[in-house]
C-alpha positions in Angstrom: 0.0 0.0 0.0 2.6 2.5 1.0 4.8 1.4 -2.2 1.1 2.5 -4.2 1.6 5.8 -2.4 5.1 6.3 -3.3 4.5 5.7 -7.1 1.4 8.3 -6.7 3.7 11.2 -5.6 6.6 10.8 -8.1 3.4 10.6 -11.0 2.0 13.7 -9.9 5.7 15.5 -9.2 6.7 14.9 -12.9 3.3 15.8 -13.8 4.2 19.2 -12.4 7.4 19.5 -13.7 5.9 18.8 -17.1 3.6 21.4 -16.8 6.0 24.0 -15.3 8.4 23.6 -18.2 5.8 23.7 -20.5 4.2 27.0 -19.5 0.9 25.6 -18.3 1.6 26.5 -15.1 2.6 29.8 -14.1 5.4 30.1 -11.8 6.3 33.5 -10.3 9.3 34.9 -8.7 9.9 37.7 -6.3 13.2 39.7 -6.5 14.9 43.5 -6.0 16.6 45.4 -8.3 17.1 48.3 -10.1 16.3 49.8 -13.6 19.3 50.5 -16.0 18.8 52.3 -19.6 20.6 49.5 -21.9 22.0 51.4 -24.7 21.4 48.8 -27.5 19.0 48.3 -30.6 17.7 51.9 -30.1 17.9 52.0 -26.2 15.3 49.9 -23.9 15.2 49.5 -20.1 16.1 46.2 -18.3 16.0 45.0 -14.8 19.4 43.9 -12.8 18.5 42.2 -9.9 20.2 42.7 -6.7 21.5 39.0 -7.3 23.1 40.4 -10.9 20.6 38.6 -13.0 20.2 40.2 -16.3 15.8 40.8 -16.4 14.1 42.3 -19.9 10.5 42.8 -19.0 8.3 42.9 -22.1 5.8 45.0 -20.2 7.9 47.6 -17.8 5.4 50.9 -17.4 6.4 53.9 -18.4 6.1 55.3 -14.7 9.1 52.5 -13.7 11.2 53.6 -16.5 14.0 55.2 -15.0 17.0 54.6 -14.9 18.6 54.1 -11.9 15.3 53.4 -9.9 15.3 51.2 -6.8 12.4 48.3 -7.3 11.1 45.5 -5.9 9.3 43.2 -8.3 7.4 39.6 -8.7 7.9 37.9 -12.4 7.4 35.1 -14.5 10.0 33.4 -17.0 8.9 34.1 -20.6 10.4 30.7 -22.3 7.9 30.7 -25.7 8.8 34.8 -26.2 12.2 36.1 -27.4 13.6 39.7 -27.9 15.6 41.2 -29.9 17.3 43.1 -27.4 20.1 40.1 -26.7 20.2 40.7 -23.1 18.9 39.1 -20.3 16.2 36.6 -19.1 12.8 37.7 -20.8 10.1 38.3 -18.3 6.3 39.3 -17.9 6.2 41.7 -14.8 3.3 40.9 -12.5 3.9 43.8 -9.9 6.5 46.0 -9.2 6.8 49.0 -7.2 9.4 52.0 -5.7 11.9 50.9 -2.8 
């Protein structure tokens, strides 16, 4: 019975790893940072996070467009989008606001 149990979990954890890496489920992640101007393919704004992670959001407000600004943020991974900026994990922003 217990062995039954066992099999159950490791179905249902590479169920969610399936999902997860497939983009049906949407996994978010929480992080500080702060806005730099990137001076390449006309100029857009990206995200370096406090860790040094390289972030292009694909839907940064106007409002947060500054560079230099002091944020903290929660995203999500954008694995089925690419940009032609070259730089950086693409993201969706979910919500960010002024530290």
């Amino acid at each position: 019975m217990e062995n039954r149990y066992s099999f159950l979990k490791i179905i249902i954890a590479i169920s969610l790893i399936f999902l997860i890496f497939n983009g049906c489920v949407k996994v978010s992640l929480e992080d500080t940072g702060t806005i730099k101007y990137i001076n390449l393919e006309g100029g857009f704004y990206g995200i370096v996070g406090d860790s040094g992670q390289k972030l292009d959001p694909v839907n940064l407000k106007d409002e947060f467009k500054k560079d230099g600004l002091r944020v903290k943020f929660v995203y999500s991974l954008k694995k089925d989008k690419m940009s032609v900026h070259q730089w950086g994990e693409t993201v969706e922003i979910i919500s960010v606001r002024k530290i």
